[in-house]
C-alpha positions as CSV (number, residue, x, y, z in Angstrom):
1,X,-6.7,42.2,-30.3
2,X,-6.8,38.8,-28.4
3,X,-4.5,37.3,-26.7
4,X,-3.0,33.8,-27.9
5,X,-4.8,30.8,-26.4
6,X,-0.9,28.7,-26.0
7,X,0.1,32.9,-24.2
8,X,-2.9,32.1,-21.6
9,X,-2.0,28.8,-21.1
10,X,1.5,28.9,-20.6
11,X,0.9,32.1,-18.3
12,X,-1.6,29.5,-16.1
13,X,0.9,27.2,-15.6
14,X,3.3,29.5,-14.3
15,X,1.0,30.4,-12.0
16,X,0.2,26.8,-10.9
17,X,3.1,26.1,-10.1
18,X,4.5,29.5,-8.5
19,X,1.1,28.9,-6.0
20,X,2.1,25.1,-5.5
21,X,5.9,25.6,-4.9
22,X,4.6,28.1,-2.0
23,X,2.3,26.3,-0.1
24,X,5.1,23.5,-0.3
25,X,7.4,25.9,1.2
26,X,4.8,27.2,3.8
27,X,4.1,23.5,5.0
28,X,8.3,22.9,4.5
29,X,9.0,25.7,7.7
30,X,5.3,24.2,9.2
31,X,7.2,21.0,9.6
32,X,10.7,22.7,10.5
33,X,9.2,24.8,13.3
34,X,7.5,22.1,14.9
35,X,10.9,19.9,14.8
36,X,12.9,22.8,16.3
37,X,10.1,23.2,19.1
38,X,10.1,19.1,19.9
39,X,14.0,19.9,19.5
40,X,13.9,22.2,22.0
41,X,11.3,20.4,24.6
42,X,13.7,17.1,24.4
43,X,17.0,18.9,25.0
44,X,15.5,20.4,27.9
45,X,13.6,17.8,29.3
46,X,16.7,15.4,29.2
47,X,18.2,18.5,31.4
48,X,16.3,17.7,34.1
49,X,15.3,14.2,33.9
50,X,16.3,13.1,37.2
51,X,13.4,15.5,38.5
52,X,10.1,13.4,38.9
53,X,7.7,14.2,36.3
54,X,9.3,16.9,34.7
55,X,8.8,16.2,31.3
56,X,5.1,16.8,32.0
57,X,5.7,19.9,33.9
58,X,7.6,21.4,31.0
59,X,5.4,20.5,28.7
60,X,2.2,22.2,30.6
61,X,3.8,25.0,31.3
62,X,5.0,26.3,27.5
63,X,1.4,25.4,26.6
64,X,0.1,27.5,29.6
65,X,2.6,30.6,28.1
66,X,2.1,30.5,24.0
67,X,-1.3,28.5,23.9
68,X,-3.5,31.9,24.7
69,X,-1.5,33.8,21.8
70,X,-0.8,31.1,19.1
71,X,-4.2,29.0,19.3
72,X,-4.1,24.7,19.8
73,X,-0.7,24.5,17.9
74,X,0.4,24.7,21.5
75,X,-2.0,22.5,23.3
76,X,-0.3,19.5,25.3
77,X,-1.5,17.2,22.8
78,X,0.3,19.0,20.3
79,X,3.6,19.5,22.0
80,X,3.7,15.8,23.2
81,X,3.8,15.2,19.3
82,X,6.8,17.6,18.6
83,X,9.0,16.1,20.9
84,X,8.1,12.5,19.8
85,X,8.2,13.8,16.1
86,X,12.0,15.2,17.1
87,X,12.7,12.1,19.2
88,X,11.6,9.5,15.7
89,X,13.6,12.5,13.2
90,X,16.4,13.6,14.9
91,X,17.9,14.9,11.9
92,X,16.9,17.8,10.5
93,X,18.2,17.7,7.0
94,X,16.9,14.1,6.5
95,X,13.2,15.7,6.9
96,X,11.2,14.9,3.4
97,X,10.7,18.3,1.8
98,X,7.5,16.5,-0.2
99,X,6.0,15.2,3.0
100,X,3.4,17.6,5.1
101,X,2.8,17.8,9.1
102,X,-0.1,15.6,8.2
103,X,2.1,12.7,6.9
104,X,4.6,12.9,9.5
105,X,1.6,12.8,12.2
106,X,0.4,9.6,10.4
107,X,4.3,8.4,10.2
108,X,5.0,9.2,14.2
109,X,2.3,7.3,15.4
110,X,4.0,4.2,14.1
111,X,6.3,2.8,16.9
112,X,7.9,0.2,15.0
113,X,11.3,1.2,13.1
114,X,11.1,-1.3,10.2
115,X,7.2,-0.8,9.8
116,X,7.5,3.4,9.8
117,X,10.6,3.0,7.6
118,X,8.5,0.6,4.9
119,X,6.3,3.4,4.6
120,X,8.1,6.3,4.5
121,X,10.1,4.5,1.6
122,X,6.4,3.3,0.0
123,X,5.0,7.2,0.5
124,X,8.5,8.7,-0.9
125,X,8.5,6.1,-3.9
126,X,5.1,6.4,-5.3
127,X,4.0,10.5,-4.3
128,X,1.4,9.6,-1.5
129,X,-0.6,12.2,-0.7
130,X,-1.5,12.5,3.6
131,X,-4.9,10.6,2.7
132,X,-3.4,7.3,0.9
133,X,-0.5,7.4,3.6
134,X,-3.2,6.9,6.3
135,X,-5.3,5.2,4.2
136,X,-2.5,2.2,3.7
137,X,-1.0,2.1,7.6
138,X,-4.9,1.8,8.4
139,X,-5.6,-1.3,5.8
140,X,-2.1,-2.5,7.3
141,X,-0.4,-3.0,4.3
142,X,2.6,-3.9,6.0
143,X,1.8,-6.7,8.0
144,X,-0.3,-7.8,5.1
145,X,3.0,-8.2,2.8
146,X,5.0,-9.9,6.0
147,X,2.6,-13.0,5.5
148,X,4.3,-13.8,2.8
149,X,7.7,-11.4,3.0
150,X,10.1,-10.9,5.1
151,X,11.1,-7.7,6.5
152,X,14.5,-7.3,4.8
153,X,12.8,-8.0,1.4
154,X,9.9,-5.9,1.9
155,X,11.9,-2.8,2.3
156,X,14.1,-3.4,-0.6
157,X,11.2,-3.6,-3.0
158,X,9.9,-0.5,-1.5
159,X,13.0,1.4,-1.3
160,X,13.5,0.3,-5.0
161,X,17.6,-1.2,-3.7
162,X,16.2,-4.6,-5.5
163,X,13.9,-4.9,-8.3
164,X,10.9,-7.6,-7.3
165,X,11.4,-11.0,-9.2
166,X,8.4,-12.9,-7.4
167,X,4.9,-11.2,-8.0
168,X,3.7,-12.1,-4.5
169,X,6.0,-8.9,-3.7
170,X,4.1,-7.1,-5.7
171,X,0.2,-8.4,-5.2
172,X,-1.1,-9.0,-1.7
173,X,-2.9,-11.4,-0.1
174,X,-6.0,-10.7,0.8
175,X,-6.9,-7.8,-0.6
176,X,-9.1,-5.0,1.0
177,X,-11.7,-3.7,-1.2
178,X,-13.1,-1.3,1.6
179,X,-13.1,1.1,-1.1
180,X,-15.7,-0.2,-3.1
181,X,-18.3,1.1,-0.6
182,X,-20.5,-2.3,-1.3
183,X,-23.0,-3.2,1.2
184,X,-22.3,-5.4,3.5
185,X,-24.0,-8.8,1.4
186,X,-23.2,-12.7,1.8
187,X,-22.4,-12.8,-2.0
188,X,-22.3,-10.4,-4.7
189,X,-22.9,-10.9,-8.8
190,X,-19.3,-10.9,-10.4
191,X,-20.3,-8.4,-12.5
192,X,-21.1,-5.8,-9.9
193,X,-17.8,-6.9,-8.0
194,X,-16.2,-5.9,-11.5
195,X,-18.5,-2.9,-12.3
196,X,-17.5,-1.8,-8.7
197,X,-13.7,-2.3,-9.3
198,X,-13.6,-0.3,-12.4
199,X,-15.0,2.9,-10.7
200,X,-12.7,3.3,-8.1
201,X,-10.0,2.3,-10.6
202,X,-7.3,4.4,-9.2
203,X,-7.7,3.4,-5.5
204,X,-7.8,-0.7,-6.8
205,X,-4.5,0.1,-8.3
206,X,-3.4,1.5,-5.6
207,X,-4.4,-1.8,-3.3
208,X,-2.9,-4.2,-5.4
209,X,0.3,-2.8,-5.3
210,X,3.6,-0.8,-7.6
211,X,3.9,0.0,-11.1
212,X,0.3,-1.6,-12.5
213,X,-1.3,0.0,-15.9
214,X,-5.2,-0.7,-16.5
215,X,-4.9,-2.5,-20.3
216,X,-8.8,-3.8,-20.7
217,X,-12.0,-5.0,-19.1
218,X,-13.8,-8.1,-20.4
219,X,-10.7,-8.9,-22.8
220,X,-12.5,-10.9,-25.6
221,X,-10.3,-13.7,-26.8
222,X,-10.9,-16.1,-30.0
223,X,-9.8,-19.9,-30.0
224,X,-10.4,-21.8,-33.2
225,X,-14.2,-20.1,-33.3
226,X,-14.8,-19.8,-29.2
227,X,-14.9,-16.4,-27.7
228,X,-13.5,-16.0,-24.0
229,X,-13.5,-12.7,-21.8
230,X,-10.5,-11.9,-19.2
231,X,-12.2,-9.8,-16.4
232,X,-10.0,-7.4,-16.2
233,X,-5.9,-7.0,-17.3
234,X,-3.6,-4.9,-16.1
235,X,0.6,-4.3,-17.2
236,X,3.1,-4.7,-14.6
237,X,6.4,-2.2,-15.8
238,X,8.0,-3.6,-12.2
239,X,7.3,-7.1,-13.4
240,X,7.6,-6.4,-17.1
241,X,4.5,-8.8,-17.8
242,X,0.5,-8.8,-18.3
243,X,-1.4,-9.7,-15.0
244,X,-4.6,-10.9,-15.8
245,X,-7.3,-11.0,-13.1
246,X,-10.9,-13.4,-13.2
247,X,-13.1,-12.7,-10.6
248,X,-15.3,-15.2,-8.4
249,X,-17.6,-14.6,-5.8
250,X,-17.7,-18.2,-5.2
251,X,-15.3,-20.8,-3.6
252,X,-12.5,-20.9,-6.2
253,X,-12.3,-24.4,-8.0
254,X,-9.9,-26.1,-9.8
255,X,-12.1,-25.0,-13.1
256,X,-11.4,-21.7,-12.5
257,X,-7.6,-22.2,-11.8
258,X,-7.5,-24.1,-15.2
259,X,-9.4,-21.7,-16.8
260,X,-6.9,-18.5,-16.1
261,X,-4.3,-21.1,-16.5
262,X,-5.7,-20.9,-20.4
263,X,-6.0,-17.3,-20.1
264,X,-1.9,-16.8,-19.3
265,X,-0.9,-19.6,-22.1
266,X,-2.7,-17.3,-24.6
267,X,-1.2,-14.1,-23.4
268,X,2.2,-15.7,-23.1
269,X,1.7,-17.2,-26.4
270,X,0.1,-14.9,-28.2
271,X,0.4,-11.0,-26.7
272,X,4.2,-11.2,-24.7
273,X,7.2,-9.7,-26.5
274,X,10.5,-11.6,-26.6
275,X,12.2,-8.9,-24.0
276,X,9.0,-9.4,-21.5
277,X,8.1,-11.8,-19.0
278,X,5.6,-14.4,-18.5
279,X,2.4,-13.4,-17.5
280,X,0.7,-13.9,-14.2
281,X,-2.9,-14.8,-13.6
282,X,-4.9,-13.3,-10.7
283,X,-7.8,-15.4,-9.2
284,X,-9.5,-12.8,-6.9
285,X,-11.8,-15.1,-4.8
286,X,-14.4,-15.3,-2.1
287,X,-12.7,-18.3,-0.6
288,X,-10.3,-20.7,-1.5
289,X,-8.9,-23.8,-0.5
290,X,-5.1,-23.5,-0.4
291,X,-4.5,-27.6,-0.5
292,X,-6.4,-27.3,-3.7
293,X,-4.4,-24.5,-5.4
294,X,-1.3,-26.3,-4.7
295,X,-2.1,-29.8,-6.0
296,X,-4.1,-28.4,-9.2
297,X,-0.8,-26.0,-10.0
298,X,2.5,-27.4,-11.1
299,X,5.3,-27.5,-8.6
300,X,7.0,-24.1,-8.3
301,X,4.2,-22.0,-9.9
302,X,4.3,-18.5,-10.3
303,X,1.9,-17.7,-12.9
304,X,-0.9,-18.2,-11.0
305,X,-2.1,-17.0,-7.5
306,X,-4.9,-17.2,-5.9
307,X,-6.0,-13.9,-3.5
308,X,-8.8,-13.0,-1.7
309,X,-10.8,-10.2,-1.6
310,X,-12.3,-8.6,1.4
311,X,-14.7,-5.7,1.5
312,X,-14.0,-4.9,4.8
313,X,-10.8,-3.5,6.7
314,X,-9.8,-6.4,8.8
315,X,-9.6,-6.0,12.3
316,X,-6.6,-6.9,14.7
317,X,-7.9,-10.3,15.5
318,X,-8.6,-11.5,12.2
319,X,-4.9,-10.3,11.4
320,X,-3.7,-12.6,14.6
321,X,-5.8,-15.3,13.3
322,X,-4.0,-14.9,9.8
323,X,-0.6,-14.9,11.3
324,X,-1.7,-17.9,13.4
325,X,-2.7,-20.0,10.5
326,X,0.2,-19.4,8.1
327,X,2.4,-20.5,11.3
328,X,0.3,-23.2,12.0
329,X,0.8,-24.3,8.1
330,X,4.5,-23.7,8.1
331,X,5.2,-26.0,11.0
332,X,2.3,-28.5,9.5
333,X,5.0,-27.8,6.2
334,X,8.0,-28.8,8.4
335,X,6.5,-31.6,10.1
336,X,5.8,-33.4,6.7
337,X,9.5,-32.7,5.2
338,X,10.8,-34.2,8.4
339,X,8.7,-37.4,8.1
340,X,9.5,-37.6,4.7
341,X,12.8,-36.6,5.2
Protein backbone atom coordinates (compact mmCIF):
# COMPACT_ATOMS: atom_id res chain seq x y z
CA UNK A 1 0.00 0.00 0.00
CA UNK A 2 1.26 3.55 -0.85
CA UNK A 3 0.78 6.41 0.75
CA UNK A 4 -1.27 9.33 -0.99
CA UNK A 5 0.95 11.82 -2.94
CA UNK A 6 -1.66 15.12 -1.51
CA UNK A 7 -0.98 12.76 2.48
CA UNK A 8 2.96 13.45 1.71
CA UNK A 9 2.55 16.73 0.72
CA UNK A 10 0.40 18.08 3.16
CA UNK A 11 2.59 16.15 5.89
CA UNK A 12 5.81 18.33 4.23
CA UNK A 13 4.27 21.36 4.74
CA UNK A 14 3.51 20.92 8.23
CA UNK A 15 6.85 20.32 8.63
CA UNK A 16 8.07 23.44 6.86
CA UNK A 17 6.47 25.46 8.67
CA UNK A 18 6.77 23.81 12.26
CA UNK A 19 10.91 24.15 11.38
CA UNK A 20 10.44 27.79 10.17
CA UNK A 21 8.11 29.02 13.05
CA UNK A 22 11.20 27.69 15.34
CA UNK A 23 14.05 29.15 14.04
CA UNK A 24 11.84 32.42 14.01
CA UNK A 25 11.34 31.90 17.70
CA UNK A 26 15.06 30.99 18.25
CA UNK A 27 16.24 34.27 16.50
CA UNK A 28 12.89 36.13 18.44
CA UNK A 29 14.81 35.40 22.23
CA UNK A 30 18.37 35.93 20.10
CA UNK A 31 17.18 39.45 19.63
CA UNK A 32 15.33 39.64 23.23
CA UNK A 33 18.48 38.56 25.10
CA UNK A 34 20.74 40.82 23.50
CA UNK A 35 18.09 43.86 24.30
CA UNK A 36 17.84 42.86 27.91
CA UNK A 37 21.79 42.67 28.07
CA UNK A 38 22.27 46.42 26.25
CA UNK A 39 19.16 46.94 28.83
CA UNK A 40 21.10 46.12 31.51
CA UNK A 41 24.70 47.78 30.44
CA UNK A 42 22.70 51.25 29.96
CA UNK A 43 20.91 51.24 33.25
CA UNK A 44 24.07 50.63 34.85
CA UNK A 45 26.23 52.73 33.07
CA UNK A 46 23.90 55.77 33.56
CA UNK A 47 24.51 54.68 37.45
CA UNK A 48 27.72 55.74 37.43
CA UNK A 49 28.06 58.24 34.77
CA UNK A 50 29.65 60.86 36.67
CA UNK A 51 32.75 58.41 36.92
CA UNK A 52 35.29 59.09 34.06
CA UNK A 53 35.25 56.46 31.62
CA UNK A 54 33.10 54.18 33.14
CA UNK A 55 31.03 53.12 30.42
CA UNK A 56 34.18 51.57 28.96
CA UNK A 57 35.17 50.01 32.19
CA UNK A 58 31.86 48.27 32.48
CA UNK A 59 31.80 47.23 29.30
CA UNK A 60 35.48 45.43 29.43
CA UNK A 61 34.95 44.04 32.34
CA UNK A 62 31.49 41.80 31.64
CA UNK A 63 33.39 40.80 28.36
CA UNK A 64 36.51 39.85 30.47
CA UNK A 65 33.83 37.58 32.86
CA UNK A 66 31.27 35.76 30.13
CA UNK A 67 33.51 36.10 26.93
CA UNK A 68 35.78 32.81 27.97
CA UNK A 69 32.49 30.75 28.58
CA UNK A 70 29.95 32.15 25.97
CA UNK A 71 32.43 32.69 22.80
CA UNK A 72 32.56 36.55 20.81
CA UNK A 73 28.75 37.14 21.59
CA UNK A 74 30.51 38.85 24.45
CA UNK A 75 33.40 40.64 22.82
CA UNK A 76 33.43 44.61 23.39
CA UNK A 77 32.40 45.03 19.94
CA UNK A 78 29.49 43.11 20.52
CA UNK A 79 28.32 44.61 23.80
CA UNK A 80 28.94 48.21 22.46
CA UNK A 81 26.14 47.05 19.98
CA UNK A 82 23.64 45.94 22.71
CA UNK A 83 23.54 48.92 24.55
CA UNK A 84 23.32 51.05 21.36
CA UNK A 85 20.74 48.49 20.01
CA UNK A 86 18.78 49.18 23.65
CA UNK A 87 19.54 52.91 23.53
CA UNK A 88 17.75 53.18 19.42
CA UNK A 89 14.73 50.33 20.83
CA UNK A 90 13.99 51.21 24.17
CA UNK A 91 10.91 49.34 24.01
CA UNK A 92 10.70 45.96 24.22
CA UNK A 93 7.36 45.06 22.94
CA UNK A 94 7.79 47.35 19.82
CA UNK A 95 10.75 44.89 18.70
CA UNK A 96 9.70 43.38 15.04
CA UNK A 97 9.12 39.67 15.73
CA UNK A 98 9.87 39.20 11.71
CA UNK A 99 13.11 41.01 11.92
CA UNK A 100 16.58 39.02 12.86
CA UNK A 101 19.85 40.30 14.91
CA UNK A 102 21.18 40.67 11.49
CA UNK A 103 18.56 43.35 10.43
CA UNK A 104 18.61 45.20 13.54
CA UNK A 105 22.61 45.35 13.23
CA UNK A 106 22.10 46.80 9.69
CA UNK A 107 19.08 49.13 11.29
CA UNK A 108 21.48 50.36 14.43
CA UNK A 109 24.15 51.54 12.45
CA UNK A 110 21.90 54.18 11.02
CA UNK A 111 22.11 57.33 13.29
CA UNK A 112 19.56 59.26 11.71
CA UNK A 113 15.87 58.83 13.13
CA UNK A 114 13.85 59.66 9.99
CA UNK A 115 16.37 57.64 7.72
CA UNK A 116 16.29 54.29 10.16
CA UNK A 117 12.55 54.80 10.53
CA UNK A 118 12.11 54.93 6.40
CA UNK A 119 13.55 51.63 6.41
CA UNK A 120 12.27 49.83 9.09
CA UNK A 121 8.78 50.85 7.61
CA UNK A 122 10.27 49.82 3.86
CA UNK A 123 11.71 46.26 5.47
CA UNK A 124 8.39 45.74 7.53
CA UNK A 125 6.14 46.63 4.32
CA UNK A 126 7.59 44.58 1.75
CA UNK A 127 9.24 41.22 3.90
CA UNK A 128 13.00 42.10 3.46
CA UNK A 129 15.14 39.63 4.13
CA UNK A 130 18.74 40.84 6.26
CA UNK A 131 20.47 40.82 2.62
CA UNK A 132 18.06 43.37 0.64
CA UNK A 133 17.83 45.44 4.01
CA UNK A 134 21.69 45.99 3.66
CA UNK A 135 21.60 45.80 0.27
CA UNK A 136 19.08 49.12 0.00
CA UNK A 137 20.78 51.33 3.10
CA UNK A 138 24.17 50.48 1.08
CA UNK A 139 22.61 51.71 -2.56
CA UNK A 140 21.20 54.64 -0.25
CA UNK A 141 17.89 54.40 -1.25
CA UNK A 142 16.82 56.97 1.02
CA UNK A 143 18.70 59.81 0.09
CA UNK A 144 18.10 58.83 -3.37
CA UNK A 145 14.15 59.36 -2.93
CA UNK A 146 14.84 62.79 -0.87
CA UNK A 147 16.12 64.33 -4.33
CA UNK A 148 12.98 64.49 -5.28
CA UNK A 149 10.75 63.77 -1.80
CA UNK A 150 10.57 65.11 1.18
CA UNK A 151 10.95 63.46 4.33
CA UNK A 152 7.44 63.65 5.58
CA UNK A 153 6.14 62.17 2.18
CA UNK A 154 8.72 59.52 1.92
CA UNK A 155 7.72 57.88 5.04
CA UNK A 156 4.02 57.97 4.40
CA UNK A 157 4.40 56.05 1.20
CA UNK A 158 6.59 53.63 2.94
CA UNK A 159 4.60 53.23 6.02
CA UNK A 160 1.56 52.82 3.52
CA UNK A 161 -0.52 56.08 5.93
CA UNK A 162 -0.88 57.61 2.18
CA UNK A 163 -1.25 55.89 -1.00
CA UNK A 164 1.44 57.49 -3.70
CA UNK A 165 -0.43 59.68 -6.40
CA UNK A 166 2.95 60.92 -8.23
CA UNK A 167 5.08 58.02 -9.76
CA UNK A 168 8.35 59.78 -8.84
CA UNK A 169 7.42 58.29 -5.25
CA UNK A 170 7.43 55.24 -6.55
CA UNK A 171 10.47 55.16 -9.40
CA UNK A 172 13.84 56.61 -8.47
CA UNK A 173 16.18 58.67 -9.94
CA UNK A 174 19.03 57.36 -10.90
CA UNK A 175 18.83 53.98 -10.59
CA UNK A 176 21.62 51.58 -9.46
CA UNK A 177 21.99 48.51 -11.63
CA UNK A 178 25.09 47.24 -9.50
CA UNK A 179 23.32 44.09 -9.72
CA UNK A 180 23.65 43.39 -13.17
CA UNK A 181 27.32 42.47 -12.57
CA UNK A 182 28.22 44.17 -16.16
CA UNK A 183 31.70 45.09 -16.73
CA UNK A 184 32.80 48.13 -16.20
CA UNK A 185 32.42 49.42 -20.29
CA UNK A 186 31.93 53.12 -21.77
CA UNK A 187 28.71 51.92 -23.53
CA UNK A 188 26.77 48.88 -23.72
CA UNK A 189 24.38 47.32 -26.72
CA UNK A 190 20.61 47.94 -25.46
CA UNK A 191 20.00 44.63 -25.86
CA UNK A 192 22.52 43.28 -23.40
CA UNK A 193 21.43 46.22 -20.96
CA UNK A 194 17.91 44.45 -21.44
CA UNK A 195 19.10 40.82 -21.66
CA UNK A 196 21.00 41.71 -18.36
CA UNK A 197 17.78 43.28 -16.74
CA UNK A 198 15.64 40.37 -17.37
CA UNK A 199 17.96 37.87 -15.41
CA UNK A 200 18.15 39.51 -12.29
CA UNK A 201 14.47 40.29 -12.69
CA UNK A 202 13.62 40.05 -9.11
CA UNK A 203 16.42 42.30 -7.71
CA UNK A 204 15.39 45.18 -10.83
CA UNK A 205 12.04 45.08 -9.26
CA UNK A 206 13.25 45.41 -6.24
CA UNK A 207 15.35 48.75 -7.37
CA UNK A 208 12.76 50.43 -8.97
CA UNK A 209 10.61 50.53 -6.24
CA UNK A 210 6.74 49.04 -4.58
CA UNK A 211 4.12 47.02 -5.87
CA UNK A 212 5.61 46.46 -9.72
CA UNK A 213 4.45 43.06 -11.79
CA UNK A 214 6.73 42.05 -14.89
CA UNK A 215 3.81 42.02 -17.89
CA UNK A 216 6.25 41.51 -21.12
CA UNK A 217 9.63 42.01 -22.86
CA UNK A 218 9.84 43.45 -26.37
CA UNK A 219 5.91 44.16 -26.32
CA UNK A 220 5.15 44.00 -30.14
CA UNK A 221 2.66 46.64 -31.08
CA UNK A 222 0.69 47.08 -34.65
CA UNK A 223 -0.22 50.71 -36.04
CA UNK A 224 -2.10 50.63 -39.34
CA UNK A 225 0.58 47.82 -40.76
CA UNK A 226 3.90 49.02 -38.56
CA UNK A 227 5.13 46.88 -35.87
CA UNK A 228 6.79 48.59 -32.61
CA UNK A 229 8.47 46.77 -29.54
CA UNK A 230 8.21 48.26 -25.81
CA UNK A 231 11.43 47.04 -24.03
CA UNK A 232 10.16 45.95 -21.29
CA UNK A 233 6.41 46.70 -19.24
CA UNK A 234 5.72 46.25 -15.94
CA UNK A 235 2.00 46.80 -13.82
CA UNK A 236 2.07 49.13 -11.02
CA UNK A 237 -1.03 47.74 -8.36
CA UNK A 238 0.28 51.03 -6.00
CA UNK A 239 -0.23 53.13 -9.14
CA UNK A 240 -3.04 51.12 -10.64
CA UNK A 241 -1.43 51.70 -14.28
CA UNK A 242 1.05 50.10 -16.99
CA UNK A 243 4.75 51.51 -16.77
CA UNK A 244 6.39 51.02 -19.80
CA UNK A 245 10.23 51.26 -19.94
CA UNK A 246 12.59 51.90 -23.36
CA UNK A 247 16.03 51.55 -22.87
CA UNK A 248 19.02 53.86 -24.26
CA UNK A 249 22.54 53.55 -23.81
CA UNK A 250 22.83 56.73 -25.57
CA UNK A 251 22.16 60.46 -24.66
CA UNK A 252 18.39 60.53 -24.52
CA UNK A 253 16.76 62.74 -27.31
CA UNK A 254 13.73 64.27 -27.84
CA UNK A 255 13.01 61.12 -30.49
CA UNK A 256 13.09 58.92 -27.95
CA UNK A 257 10.88 61.05 -25.51
CA UNK A 258 8.38 61.16 -28.45
CA UNK A 259 8.64 57.85 -29.22
CA UNK A 260 7.55 56.41 -25.53
CA UNK A 261 5.24 59.29 -25.66
CA UNK A 262 3.55 57.03 -28.58
CA UNK A 263 4.10 54.00 -26.58
CA UNK A 264 1.76 55.45 -23.42
CA UNK A 265 -1.03 56.99 -25.95
CA UNK A 266 -1.37 53.34 -27.28
CA UNK A 267 -1.44 51.72 -23.89
CA UNK A 268 -3.76 54.39 -22.50
CA UNK A 269 -5.72 54.11 -25.58
CA UNK A 270 -5.84 50.79 -26.29
CA UNK A 271 -4.77 48.32 -23.04
CA UNK A 272 -6.13 50.68 -19.77
CA UNK A 273 -9.40 49.76 -18.18
CA UNK A 274 -11.92 52.56 -17.29
CA UNK A 275 -11.23 52.00 -13.24
CA UNK A 276 -7.22 52.30 -14.04
CA UNK A 277 -4.91 55.07 -14.43
CA UNK A 278 -2.86 56.44 -17.12
CA UNK A 279 0.14 54.93 -17.96
CA UNK A 280 3.60 56.07 -17.32
CA UNK A 281 6.58 55.86 -19.62
CA UNK A 282 10.08 55.08 -18.34
CA UNK A 283 13.12 56.32 -20.37
CA UNK A 284 16.03 54.53 -18.60
CA UNK A 285 19.05 56.56 -20.02
CA UNK A 286 22.79 56.83 -20.19
CA UNK A 287 22.53 60.59 -19.91
CA UNK A 288 20.04 63.07 -20.34
CA UNK A 289 19.60 66.65 -20.68
CA UNK A 290 16.97 67.81 -18.15
CA UNK A 291 16.29 71.35 -20.10
CA UNK A 292 15.48 69.06 -22.96
CA UNK A 293 12.97 66.76 -21.21
CA UNK A 294 11.19 69.70 -19.92
CA UNK A 295 10.64 71.79 -23.08
CA UNK A 296 9.93 68.49 -25.30
CA UNK A 297 7.05 67.40 -22.49
CA UNK A 298 3.98 69.32 -21.93
CA UNK A 299 3.69 71.42 -18.80
CA UNK A 300 2.82 69.36 -15.80
CA UNK A 301 3.82 65.95 -17.20
CA UNK A 302 3.56 62.90 -15.41
CA UNK A 303 3.52 60.22 -17.99
CA UNK A 304 6.79 60.43 -18.84
CA UNK A 305 10.16 60.42 -16.86
CA UNK A 306 13.28 60.31 -17.72
CA UNK A 307 15.89 58.14 -15.12
CA UNK A 308 19.19 57.19 -15.35
CA UNK A 309 20.78 54.19 -14.88
CA UNK A 310 24.03 53.57 -13.16
CA UNK A 311 25.88 50.32 -12.97
CA UNK A 312 27.83 51.24 -10.19
CA UNK A 313 26.92 52.10 -6.41
CA UNK A 314 27.55 55.70 -6.15
CA UNK A 315 29.86 56.92 -3.85
CA UNK A 316 29.34 59.82 -1.15
CA UNK A 317 30.67 62.43 -3.33
CA UNK A 318 28.81 61.85 -6.34
CA UNK A 319 25.71 61.81 -3.96
CA UNK A 320 26.95 65.52 -2.60
CA UNK A 321 27.50 66.45 -6.14
CA UNK A 322 23.76 65.32 -6.90
CA UNK A 323 22.35 67.22 -3.93
CA UNK A 324 24.50 70.18 -5.08
CA UNK A 325 23.07 70.35 -8.50
CA UNK A 326 19.38 69.90 -7.81
CA UNK A 327 20.01 72.88 -5.22
CA UNK A 328 21.84 74.70 -7.61
CA UNK A 329 18.69 74.18 -10.19
CA UNK A 330 16.11 75.04 -7.55
CA UNK A 331 17.55 78.42 -6.75
CA UNK A 332 18.42 78.82 -10.78
CA UNK A 333 14.22 77.79 -10.69
CA UNK A 334 13.63 80.64 -8.18
CA UNK A 335 15.75 83.16 -9.61
CA UNK A 336 13.77 82.90 -12.98
CA UNK A 337 10.14 83.07 -11.26
CA UNK A 338 11.38 86.15 -9.38
CA UNK A 339 12.56 87.94 -12.67
CA UNK A 340 9.52 86.93 -14.23
CA UNK A 341 7.61 87.56 -11.39
Amino acid sequence: MHLKQDLIQQIHGIVASARERAIRSVDTERVLMYWHIGKVIFEEEQQGKERAGYGEFLIKSISDEFQPQFGSGFSVRQLERYRQFYRMFPIASALRTQFSWTHYKTLISIADTDKRDFYIAEAEKNNWTSRQLERQVNSQLFERLLLSNDVKAVLAVAREEKLPTDAKEIIKDPMVLEFLGLKREAAYYEKDLETALITHLQDFILELGNGFSFVARQKRIHLDGDEFFIDLVFYNRLLQCFVLFEIKTAKLSHQDIGQLQMYVNYYDRFEKQDFENPAIGVLLCADKNDAMVKITLPENNKSIIASKYQLYLPTEQQLIDEVRKEMEKLDTDRKNEIDNG
